[in-house]
N, CA, C and O of each residue as an XYZ file, in Angstrom:
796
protein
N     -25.007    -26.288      2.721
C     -24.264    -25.110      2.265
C     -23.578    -25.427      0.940
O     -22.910    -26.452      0.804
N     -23.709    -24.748      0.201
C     -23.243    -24.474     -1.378
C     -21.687    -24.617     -0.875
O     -21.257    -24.021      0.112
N     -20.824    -25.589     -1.785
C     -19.600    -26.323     -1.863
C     -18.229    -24.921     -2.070
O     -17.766    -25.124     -3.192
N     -17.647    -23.945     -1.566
C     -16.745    -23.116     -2.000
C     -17.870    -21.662     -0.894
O     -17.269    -20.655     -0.520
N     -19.048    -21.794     -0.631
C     -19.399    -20.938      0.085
C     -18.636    -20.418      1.073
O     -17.652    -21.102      1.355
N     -18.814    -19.246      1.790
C     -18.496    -18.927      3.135
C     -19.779    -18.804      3.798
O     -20.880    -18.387      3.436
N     -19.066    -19.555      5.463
C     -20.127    -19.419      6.428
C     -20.797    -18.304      6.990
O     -19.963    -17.423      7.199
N     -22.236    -17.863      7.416
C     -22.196    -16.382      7.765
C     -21.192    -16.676      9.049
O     -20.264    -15.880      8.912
N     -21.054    -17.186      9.807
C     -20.079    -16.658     10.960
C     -18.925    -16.340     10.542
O     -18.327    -15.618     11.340
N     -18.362    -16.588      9.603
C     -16.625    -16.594      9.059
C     -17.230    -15.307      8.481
O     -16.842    -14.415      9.235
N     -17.999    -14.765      7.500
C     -18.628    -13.384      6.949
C     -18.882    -12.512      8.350
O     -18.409    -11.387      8.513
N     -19.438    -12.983      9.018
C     -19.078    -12.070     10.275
C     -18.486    -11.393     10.642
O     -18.434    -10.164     10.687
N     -17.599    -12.699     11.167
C     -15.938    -12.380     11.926
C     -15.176    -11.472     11.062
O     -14.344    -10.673     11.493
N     -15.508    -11.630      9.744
C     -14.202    -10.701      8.957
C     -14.629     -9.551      8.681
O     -13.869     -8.714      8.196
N     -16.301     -9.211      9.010
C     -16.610     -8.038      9.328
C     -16.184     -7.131     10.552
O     -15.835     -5.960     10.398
N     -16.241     -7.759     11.772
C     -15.716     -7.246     12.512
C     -14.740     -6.855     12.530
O     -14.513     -5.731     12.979
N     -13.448     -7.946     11.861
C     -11.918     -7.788     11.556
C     -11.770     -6.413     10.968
O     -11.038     -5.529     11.415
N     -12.645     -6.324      9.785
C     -13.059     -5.380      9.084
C     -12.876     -3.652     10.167
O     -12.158     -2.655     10.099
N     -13.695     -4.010     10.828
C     -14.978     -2.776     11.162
C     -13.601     -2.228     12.508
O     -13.351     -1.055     12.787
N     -12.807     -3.667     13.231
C     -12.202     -2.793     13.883
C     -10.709     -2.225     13.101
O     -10.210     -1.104     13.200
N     -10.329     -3.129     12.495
C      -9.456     -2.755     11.357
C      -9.379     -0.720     10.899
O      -8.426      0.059     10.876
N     -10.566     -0.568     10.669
C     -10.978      0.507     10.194
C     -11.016      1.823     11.445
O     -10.684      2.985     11.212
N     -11.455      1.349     12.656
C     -11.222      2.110     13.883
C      -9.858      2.659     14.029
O      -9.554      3.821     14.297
N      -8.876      1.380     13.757
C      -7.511      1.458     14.511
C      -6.720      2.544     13.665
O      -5.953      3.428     14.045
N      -7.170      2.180     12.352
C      -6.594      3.142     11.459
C      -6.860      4.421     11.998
O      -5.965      5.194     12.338
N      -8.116      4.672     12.087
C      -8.046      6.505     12.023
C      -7.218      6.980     13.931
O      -6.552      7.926     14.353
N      -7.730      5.806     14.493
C      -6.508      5.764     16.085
C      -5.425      6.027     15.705
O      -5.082      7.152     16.068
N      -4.766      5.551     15.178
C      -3.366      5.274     15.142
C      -2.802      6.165     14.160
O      -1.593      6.315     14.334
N      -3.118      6.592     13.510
C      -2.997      8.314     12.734
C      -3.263      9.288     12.976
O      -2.791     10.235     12.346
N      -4.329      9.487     14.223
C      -4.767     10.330     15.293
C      -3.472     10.573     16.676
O      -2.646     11.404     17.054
N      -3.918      9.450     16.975
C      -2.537      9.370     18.428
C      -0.982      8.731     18.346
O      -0.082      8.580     19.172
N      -1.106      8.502     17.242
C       0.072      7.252     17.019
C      -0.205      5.934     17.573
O      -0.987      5.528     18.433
N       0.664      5.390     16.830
C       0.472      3.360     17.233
C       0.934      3.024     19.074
O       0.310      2.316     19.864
N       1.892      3.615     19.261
C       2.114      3.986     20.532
C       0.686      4.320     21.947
O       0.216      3.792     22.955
N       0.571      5.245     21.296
C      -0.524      5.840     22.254
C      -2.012      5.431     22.125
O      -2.913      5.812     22.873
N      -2.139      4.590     21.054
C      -3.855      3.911     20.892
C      -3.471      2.825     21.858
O      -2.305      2.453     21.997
N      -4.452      2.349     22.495
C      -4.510      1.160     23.055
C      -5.989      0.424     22.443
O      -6.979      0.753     21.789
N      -5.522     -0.564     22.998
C      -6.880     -1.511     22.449
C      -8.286     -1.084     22.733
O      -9.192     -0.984     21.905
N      -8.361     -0.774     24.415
C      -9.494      0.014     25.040
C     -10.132      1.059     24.056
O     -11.353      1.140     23.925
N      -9.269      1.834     23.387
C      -9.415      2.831     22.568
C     -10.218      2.347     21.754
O     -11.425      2.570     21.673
N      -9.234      1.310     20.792
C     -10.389      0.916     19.255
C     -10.881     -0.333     20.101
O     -10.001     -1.159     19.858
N     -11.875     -0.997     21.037
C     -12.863     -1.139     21.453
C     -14.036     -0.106     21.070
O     -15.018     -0.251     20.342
N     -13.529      1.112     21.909
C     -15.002      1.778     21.923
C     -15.121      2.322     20.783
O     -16.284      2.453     20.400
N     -14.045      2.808     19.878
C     -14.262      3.500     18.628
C     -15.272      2.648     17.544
O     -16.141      3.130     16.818
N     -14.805      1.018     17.701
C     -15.005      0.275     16.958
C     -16.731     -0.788     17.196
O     -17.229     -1.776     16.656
N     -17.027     -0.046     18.063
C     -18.108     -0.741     19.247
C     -17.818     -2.386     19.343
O     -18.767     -3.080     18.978
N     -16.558     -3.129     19.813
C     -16.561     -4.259     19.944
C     -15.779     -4.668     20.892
O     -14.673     -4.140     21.002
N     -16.063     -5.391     21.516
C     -15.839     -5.889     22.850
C     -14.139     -6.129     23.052
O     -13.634     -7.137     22.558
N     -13.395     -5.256     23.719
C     -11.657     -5.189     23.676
C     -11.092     -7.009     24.078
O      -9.945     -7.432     23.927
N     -12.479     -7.922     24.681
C     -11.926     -9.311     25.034
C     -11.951     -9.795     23.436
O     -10.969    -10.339     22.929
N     -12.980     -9.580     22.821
C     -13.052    -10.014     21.579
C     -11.731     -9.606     20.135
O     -11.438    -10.268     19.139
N     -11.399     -8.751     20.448
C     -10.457     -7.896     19.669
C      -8.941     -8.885     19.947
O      -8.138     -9.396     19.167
N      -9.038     -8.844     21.365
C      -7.908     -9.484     21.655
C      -8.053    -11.044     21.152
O      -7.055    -11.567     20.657
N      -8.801    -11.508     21.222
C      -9.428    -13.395     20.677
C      -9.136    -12.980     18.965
O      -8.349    -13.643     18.290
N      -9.579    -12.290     18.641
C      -9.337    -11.822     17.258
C      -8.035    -11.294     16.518
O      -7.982    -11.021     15.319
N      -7.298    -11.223     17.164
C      -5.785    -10.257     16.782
C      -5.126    -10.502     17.722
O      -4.196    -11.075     17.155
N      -4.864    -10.513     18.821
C      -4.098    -10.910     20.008
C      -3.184     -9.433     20.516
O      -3.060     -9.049     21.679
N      -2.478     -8.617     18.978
C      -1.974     -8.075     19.518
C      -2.129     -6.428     18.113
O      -2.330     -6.642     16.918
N      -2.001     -5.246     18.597
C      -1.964     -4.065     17.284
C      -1.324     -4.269     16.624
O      -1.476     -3.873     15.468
N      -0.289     -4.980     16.996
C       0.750     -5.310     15.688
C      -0.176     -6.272     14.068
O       0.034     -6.153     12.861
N      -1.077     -7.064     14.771
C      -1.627     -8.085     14.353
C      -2.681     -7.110     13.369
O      -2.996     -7.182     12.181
N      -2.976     -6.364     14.254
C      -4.623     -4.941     13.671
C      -4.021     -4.165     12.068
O      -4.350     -4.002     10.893
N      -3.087     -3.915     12.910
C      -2.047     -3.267     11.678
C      -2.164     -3.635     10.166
O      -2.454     -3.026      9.136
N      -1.722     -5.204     10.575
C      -2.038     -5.754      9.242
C      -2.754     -6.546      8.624
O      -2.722     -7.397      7.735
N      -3.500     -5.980      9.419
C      -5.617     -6.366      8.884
C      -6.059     -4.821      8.196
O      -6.915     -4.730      7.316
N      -5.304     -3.626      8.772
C      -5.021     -2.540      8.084
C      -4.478     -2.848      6.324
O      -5.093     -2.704      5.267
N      -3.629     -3.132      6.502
C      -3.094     -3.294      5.345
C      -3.405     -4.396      4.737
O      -2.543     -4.566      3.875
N      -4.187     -5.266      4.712
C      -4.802     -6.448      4.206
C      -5.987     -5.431      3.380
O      -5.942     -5.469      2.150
N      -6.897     -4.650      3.946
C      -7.791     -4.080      3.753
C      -7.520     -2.846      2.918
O      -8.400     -2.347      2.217
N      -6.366     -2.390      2.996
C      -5.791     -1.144      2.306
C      -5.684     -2.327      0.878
O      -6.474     -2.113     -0.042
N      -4.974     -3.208      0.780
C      -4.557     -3.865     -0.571
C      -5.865     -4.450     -1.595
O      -5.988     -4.483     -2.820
N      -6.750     -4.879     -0.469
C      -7.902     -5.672     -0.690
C      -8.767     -4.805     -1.671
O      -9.313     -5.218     -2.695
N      -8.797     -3.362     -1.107
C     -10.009     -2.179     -1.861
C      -9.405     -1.607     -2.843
O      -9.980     -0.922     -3.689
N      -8.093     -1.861     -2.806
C      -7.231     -0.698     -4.217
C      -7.280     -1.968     -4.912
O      -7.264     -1.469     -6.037
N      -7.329     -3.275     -5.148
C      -7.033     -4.236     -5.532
C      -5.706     -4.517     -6.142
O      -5.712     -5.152     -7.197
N      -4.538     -4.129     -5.623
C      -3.398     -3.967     -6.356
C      -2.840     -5.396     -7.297
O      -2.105     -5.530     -8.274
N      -3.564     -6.269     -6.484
C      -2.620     -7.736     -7.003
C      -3.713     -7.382     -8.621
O      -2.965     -7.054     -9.542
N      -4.793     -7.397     -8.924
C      -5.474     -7.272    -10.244
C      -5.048     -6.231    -10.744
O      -5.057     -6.461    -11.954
N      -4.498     -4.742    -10.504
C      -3.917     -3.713    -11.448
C      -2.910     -3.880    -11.522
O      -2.431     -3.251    -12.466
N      -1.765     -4.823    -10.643
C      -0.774     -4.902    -11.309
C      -0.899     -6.455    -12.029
O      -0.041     -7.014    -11.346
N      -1.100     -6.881    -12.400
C      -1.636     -8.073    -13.462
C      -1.788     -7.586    -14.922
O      -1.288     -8.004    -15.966
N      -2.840     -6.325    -14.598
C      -2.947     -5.678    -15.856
C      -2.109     -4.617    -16.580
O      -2.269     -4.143    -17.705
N      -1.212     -4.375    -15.690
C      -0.298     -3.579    -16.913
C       0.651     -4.571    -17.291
O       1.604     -4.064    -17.883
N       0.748     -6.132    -17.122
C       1.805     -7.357    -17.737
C       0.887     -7.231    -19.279
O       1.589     -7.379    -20.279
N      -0.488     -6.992    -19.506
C      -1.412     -7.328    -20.439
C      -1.121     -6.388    -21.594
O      -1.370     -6.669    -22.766
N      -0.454     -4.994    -21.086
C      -0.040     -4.110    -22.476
C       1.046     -4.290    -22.974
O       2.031     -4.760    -22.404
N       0.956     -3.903    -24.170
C       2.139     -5.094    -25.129
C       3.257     -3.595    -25.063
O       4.476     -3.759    -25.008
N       2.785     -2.531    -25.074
C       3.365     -1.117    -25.097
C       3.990     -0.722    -24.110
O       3.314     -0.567    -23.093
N       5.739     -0.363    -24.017
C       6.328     -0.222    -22.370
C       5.994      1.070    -22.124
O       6.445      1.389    -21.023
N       5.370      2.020    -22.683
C       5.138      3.406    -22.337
C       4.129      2.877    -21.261
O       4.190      2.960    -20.035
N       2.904      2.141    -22.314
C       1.429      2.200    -21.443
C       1.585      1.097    -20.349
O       0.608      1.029    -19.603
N       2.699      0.129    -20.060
C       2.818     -0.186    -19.090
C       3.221      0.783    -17.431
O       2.868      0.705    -16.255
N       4.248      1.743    -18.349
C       4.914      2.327    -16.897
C       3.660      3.476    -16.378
O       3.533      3.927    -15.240
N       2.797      3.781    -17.594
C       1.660      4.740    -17.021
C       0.464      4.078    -16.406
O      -0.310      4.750    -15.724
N       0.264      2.779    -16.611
C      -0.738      1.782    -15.769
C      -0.066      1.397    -14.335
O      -0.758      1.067    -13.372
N       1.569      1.486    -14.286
C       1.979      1.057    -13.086
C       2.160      2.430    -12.198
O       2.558      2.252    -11.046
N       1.846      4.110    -12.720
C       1.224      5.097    -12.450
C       0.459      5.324    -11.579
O       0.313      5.853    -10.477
N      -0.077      4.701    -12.482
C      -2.114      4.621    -12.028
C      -2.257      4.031    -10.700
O      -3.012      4.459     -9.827
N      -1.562      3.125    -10.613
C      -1.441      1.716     -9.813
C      -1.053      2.886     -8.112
O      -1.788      3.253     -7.195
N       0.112      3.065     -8.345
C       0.922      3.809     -7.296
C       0.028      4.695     -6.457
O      -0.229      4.776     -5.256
N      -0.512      5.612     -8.048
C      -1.478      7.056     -7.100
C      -2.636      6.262     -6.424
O      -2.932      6.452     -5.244
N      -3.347      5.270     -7.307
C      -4.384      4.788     -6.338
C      -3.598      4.473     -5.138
O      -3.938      5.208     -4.211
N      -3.024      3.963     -4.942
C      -2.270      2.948     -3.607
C      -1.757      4.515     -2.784
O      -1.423      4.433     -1.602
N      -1.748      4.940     -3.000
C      -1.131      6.582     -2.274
C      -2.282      7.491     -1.695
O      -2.335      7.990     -0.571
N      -3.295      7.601     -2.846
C      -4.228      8.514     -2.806
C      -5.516      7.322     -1.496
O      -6.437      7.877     -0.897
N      -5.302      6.103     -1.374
C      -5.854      5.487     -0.513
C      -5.407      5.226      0.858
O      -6.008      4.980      1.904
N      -4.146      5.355      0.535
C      -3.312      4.812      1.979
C      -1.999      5.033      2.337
O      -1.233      4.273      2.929
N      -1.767      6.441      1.808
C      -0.523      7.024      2.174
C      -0.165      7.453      3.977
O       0.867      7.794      4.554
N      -1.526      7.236      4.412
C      -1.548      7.667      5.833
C      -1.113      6.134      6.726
O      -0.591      6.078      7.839
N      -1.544      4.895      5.778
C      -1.179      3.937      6.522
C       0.725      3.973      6.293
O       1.139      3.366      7.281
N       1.627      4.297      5.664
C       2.890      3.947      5.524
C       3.336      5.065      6.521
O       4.340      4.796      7.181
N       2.929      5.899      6.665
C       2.856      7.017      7.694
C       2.782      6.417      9.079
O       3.817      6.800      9.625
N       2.016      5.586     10.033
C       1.299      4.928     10.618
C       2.803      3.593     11.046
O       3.416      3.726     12.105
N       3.111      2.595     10.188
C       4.026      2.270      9.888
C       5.347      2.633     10.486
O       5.828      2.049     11.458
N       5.890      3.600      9.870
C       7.112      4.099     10.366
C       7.021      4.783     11.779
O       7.952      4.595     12.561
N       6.169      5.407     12.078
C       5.762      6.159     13.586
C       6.284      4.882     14.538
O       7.171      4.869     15.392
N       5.090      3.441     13.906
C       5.197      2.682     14.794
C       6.817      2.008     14.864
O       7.528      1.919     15.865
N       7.056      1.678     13.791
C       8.296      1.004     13.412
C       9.931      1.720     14.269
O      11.066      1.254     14.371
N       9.135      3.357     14.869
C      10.455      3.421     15.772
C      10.670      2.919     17.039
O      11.626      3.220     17.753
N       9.554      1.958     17.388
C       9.479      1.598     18.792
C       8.851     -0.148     18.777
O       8.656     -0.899     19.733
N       8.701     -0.325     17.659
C       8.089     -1.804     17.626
C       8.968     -2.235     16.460
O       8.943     -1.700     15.352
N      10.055     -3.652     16.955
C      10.678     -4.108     15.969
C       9.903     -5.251     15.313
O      10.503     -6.126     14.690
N       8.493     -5.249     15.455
C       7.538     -6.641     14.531
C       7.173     -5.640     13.514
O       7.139     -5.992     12.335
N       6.866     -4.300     13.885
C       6.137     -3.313     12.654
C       7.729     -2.839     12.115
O       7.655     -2.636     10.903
N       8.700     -2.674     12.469
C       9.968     -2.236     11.369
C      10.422     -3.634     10.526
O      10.971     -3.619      9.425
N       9.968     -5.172     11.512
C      10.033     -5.812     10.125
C       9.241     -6.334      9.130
O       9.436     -7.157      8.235
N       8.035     -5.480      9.591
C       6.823     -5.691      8.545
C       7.362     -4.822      7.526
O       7.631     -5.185      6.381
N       7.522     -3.559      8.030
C       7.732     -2.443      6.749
C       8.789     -2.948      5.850
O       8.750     -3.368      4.693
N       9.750     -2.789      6.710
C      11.273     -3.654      5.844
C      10.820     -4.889      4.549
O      11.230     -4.854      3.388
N       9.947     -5.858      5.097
C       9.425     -6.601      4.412
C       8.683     -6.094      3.445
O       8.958     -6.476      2.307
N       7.612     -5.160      3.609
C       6.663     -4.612      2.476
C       7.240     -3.862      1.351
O       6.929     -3.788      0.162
N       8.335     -3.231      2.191
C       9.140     -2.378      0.569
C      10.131     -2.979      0.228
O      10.932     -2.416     -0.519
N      10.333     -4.147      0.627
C      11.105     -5.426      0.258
C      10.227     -6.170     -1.394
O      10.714     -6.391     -2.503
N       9.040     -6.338     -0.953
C       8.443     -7.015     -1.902
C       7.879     -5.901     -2.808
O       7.769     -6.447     -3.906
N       7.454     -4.587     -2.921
C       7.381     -3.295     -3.534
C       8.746     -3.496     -4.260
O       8.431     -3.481     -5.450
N       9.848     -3.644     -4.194
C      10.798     -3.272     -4.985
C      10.948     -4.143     -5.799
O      11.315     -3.950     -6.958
N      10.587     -5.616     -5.118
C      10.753     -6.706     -5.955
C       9.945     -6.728     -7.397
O      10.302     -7.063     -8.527
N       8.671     -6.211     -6.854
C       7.556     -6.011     -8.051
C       7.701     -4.892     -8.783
O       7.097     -4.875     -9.855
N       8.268     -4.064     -8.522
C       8.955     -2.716    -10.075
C       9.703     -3.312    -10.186
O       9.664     -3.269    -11.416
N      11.061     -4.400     -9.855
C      11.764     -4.709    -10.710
C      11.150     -5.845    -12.025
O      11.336     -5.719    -13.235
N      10.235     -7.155    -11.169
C       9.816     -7.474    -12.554
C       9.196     -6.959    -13.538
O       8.976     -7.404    -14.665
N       8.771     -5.435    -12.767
C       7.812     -4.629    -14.572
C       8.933     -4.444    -15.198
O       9.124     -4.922    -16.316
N      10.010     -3.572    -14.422
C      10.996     -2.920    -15.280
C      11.578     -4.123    -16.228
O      11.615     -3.809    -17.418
N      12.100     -5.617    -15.876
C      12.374     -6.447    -16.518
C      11.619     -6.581    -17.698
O      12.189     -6.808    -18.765
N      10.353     -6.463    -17.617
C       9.289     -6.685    -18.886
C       9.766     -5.951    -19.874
O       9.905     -6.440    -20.995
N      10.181     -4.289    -19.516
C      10.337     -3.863    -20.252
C      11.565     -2.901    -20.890
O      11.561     -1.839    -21.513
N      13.035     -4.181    -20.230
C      13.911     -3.671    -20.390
C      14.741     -3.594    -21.443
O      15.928     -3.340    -21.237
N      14.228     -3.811    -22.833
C      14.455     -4.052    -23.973
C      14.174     -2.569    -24.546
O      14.734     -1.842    -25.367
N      13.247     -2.489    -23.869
C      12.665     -0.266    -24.210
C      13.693      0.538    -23.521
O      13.843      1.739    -23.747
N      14.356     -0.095    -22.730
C      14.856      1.480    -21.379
C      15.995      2.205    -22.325
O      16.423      1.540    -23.269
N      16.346      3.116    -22.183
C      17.081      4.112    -23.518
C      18.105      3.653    -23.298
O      18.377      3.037    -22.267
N      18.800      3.851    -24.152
C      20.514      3.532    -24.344
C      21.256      3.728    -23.458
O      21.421      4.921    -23.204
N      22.032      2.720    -22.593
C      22.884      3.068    -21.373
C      22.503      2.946    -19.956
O      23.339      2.823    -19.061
N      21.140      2.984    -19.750
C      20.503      2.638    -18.668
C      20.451      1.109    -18.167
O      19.908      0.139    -18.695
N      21.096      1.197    -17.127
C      21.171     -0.095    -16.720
C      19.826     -1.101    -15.832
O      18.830     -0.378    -15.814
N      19.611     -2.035    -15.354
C      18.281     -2.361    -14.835
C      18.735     -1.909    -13.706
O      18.055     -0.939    -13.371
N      19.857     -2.226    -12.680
C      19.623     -1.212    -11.474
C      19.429      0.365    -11.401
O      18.721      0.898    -10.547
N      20.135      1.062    -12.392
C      19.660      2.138    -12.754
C      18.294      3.041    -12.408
O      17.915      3.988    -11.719
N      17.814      2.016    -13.429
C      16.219      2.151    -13.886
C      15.350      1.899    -12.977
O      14.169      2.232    -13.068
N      15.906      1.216    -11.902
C      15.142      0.445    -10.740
C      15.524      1.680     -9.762
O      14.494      2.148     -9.277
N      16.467      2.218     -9.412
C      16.748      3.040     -8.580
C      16.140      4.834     -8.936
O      16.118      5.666     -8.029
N      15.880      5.029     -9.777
C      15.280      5.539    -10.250
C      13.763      5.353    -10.421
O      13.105      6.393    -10.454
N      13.292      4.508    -10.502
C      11.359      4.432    -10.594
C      11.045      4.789     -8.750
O      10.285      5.644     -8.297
N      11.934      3.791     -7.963
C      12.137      3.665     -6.690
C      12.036      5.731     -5.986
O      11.141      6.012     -5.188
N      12.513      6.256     -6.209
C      12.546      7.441     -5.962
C      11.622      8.536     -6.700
O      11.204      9.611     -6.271
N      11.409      7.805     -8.164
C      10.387      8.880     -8.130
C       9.236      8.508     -7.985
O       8.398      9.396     -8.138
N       8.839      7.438     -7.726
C       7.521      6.672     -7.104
C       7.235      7.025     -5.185
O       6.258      6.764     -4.482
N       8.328      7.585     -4.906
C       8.244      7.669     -3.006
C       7.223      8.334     -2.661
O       6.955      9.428     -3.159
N       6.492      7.735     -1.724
C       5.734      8.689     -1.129
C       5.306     10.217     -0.492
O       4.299     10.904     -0.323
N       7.058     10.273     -0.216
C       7.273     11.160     -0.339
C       7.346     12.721     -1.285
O       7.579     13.874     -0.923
N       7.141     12.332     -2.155
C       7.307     13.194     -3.783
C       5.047     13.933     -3.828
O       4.433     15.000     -3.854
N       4.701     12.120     -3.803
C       3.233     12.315     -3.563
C       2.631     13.245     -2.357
O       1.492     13.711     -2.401
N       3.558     13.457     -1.258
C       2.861     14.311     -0.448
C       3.186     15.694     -0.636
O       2.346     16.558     -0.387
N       4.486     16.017     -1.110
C       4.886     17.316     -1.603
C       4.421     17.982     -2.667
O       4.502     19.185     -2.913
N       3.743     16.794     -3.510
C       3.117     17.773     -4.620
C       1.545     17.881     -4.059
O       0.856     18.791     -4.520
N       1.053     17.112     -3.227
C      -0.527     16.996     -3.113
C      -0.626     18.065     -2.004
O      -1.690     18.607     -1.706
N       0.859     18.399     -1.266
C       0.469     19.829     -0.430
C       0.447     20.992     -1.131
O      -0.107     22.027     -0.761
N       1.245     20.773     -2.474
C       1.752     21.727     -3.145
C      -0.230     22.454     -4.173
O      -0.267     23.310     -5.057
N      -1.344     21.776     -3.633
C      -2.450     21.743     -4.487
C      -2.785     20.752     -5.589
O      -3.870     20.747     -6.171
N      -1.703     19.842     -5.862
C      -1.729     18.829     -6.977
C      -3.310     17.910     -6.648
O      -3.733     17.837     -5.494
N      -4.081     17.239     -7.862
C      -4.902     16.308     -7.221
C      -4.223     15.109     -7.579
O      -3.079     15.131     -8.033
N      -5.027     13.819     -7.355
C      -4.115     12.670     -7.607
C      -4.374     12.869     -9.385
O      -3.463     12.299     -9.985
N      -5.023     13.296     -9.997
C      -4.990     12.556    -11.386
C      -3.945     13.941    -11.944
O      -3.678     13.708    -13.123
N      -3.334     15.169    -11.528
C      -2.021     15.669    -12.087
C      -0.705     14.638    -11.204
O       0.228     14.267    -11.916
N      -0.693     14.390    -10.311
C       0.445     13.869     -9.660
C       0.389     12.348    -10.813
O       1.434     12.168    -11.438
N      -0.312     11.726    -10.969
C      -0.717     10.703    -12.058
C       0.035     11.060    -13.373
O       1.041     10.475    -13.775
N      -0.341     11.685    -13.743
C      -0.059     12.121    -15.470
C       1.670     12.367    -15.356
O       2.541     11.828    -16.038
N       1.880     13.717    -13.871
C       3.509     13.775    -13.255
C       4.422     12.673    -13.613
O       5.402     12.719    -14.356
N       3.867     11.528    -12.864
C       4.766     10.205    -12.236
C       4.665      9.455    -13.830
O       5.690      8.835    -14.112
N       3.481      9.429    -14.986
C       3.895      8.730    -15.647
C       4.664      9.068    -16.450
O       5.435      8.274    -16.989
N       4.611     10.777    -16.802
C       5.107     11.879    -17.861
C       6.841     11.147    -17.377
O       7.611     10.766    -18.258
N       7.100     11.089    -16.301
C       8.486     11.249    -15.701
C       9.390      9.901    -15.913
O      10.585      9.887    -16.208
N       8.285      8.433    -15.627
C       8.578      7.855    -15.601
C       9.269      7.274    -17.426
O      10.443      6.957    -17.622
N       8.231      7.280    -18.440
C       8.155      7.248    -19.470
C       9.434      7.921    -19.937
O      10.266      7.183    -20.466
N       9.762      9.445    -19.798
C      10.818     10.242    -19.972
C      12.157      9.876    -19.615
O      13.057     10.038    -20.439
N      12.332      9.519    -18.763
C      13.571      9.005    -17.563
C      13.965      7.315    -17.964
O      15.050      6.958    -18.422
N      12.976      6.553    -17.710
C      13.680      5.252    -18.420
C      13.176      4.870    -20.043
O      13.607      3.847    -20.575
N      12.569      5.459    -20.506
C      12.620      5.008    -22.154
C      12.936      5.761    -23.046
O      12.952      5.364    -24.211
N      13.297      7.155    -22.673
C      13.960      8.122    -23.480
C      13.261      8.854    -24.404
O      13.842      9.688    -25.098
C-alpha cells in the first residue's frame, strides 16, 4: 500500500459513518433528536443498528458526524483561510458573507436539530455552547484583521457584537421565508456588514 494511503476498509467505514450520518439528519429534523432512535436510522440508513452502535456508541456521537460532514462539504476551514488572503477589509467581510450563507444555505436545519436536542441532552447543549464558542472566536480574529478599517468610534467588542447578530441564523430564516434566495440574503449580510463596521 502506497505510504499516506487510506485502507479500503477505513474508506468504508467512513462511508458508512457517512451514509448513516446522513439518515440521522433528515430523522432528527423529521421527529426530533428525542424521538429518532437508533432502530430508526438503522433502517433508514440500511445498516445494521449493532453496527451503528460499534460505530458511534451513542446519537449524541451521530450528531457530530453530522456536523463533521456539514463542515467537511461547505469546506469552511479553506473559505475561511481565504478571506485572511484579501488585502481589502470590505472584500474580506463580503468573503466572510459568502462563507456564512454557504454554511446556512447547507445546514441551517442542523443548528435547528441542535438546540431541539440541547433542551434535553446536556452533551448536545455542550456541544452547541462549544460550537458558537469557537464561531465567535473566529469573527473575532477576522474582525481583528481588520480593525484598523472599522469607522471611527467603533470599538472591537462593538463590532463583534454586532457581526454576531447580524450574521444569526435567525435573520437568514426570516428573510429566506420572506422569498429571499441565498445569493440576495448574501449581497444583504455583506451590504450590512461593510456599512455597519467600516462606515
Amino acid at each position: 500500500m502506497v505510504k499516506g494511503s487510506r485502507g479500503y476498509r477505513e474508506q468504508q467505514a467512513d462511508a458508512t459513518k457517512d451514509r448513516v450520518a446522513a439518515a440521522a439528519r433528515g430523522l432528527f429534523a423529521e421527529r426530533g433528536f428525542a424521538g429518532t432512535t437508533i432502530t430508526a436510522i438503522s433502517e433508514a440508513a440500511g445498516v445494521p443498528a449493532q453496527t451503528i452502535y460499534s460505530a458511534f456508541g451513542n446519537k449524541a456521537r451521530i450528531l457530530a458526524r453530522v456536523t463533521e460532514v456539514w463542515m467537511r462539504e461547505t469546506k469552511t476551514r479553506e473559505l475561511a483561510e481565504a478571506y485572511f488572503e484579501e488585502q481589502d477589509a470590505g472584500s474580506r467581510l463580503r468573503l466572510f458573507a459568502a462563507l456564512n450563507r454557504y454554511q446556512l444555505d447547507a445546514g441551517a436545519d442542523i443548528l435547528n436539530i441542535y438546540r431541539e436536542a440541547a433542551r434535553t441532552d446536556p452533551s448536545i447543549a455542550a456541544a452547541l455552547t462549544a460550537m458558537m464558542r469557537a464561531r465567535e472566536r473566529e469573527i473575532a480574529h477576522l474582525l481583528s484583521s481588520v480593525e484598523s478599517d472599522l469607522r471611527a468610534g467603533l470599538t472591537a467588542p462593538d463590532a463583534l457584537a454586532m457581526t454576531l447578530a447580524l450574521c444569526v441564523d435567525a435573520a437568514y430564516a426570516t428573510l429566506r421565508d420572506a422569498g429571499w434566495d441565498g445569493a440576495r440574503y448574501e449581497q444583504w449580510l455583506g451590504d450590512a456588514l461593510v456599512g455597519q463596521l467600516l462606515g
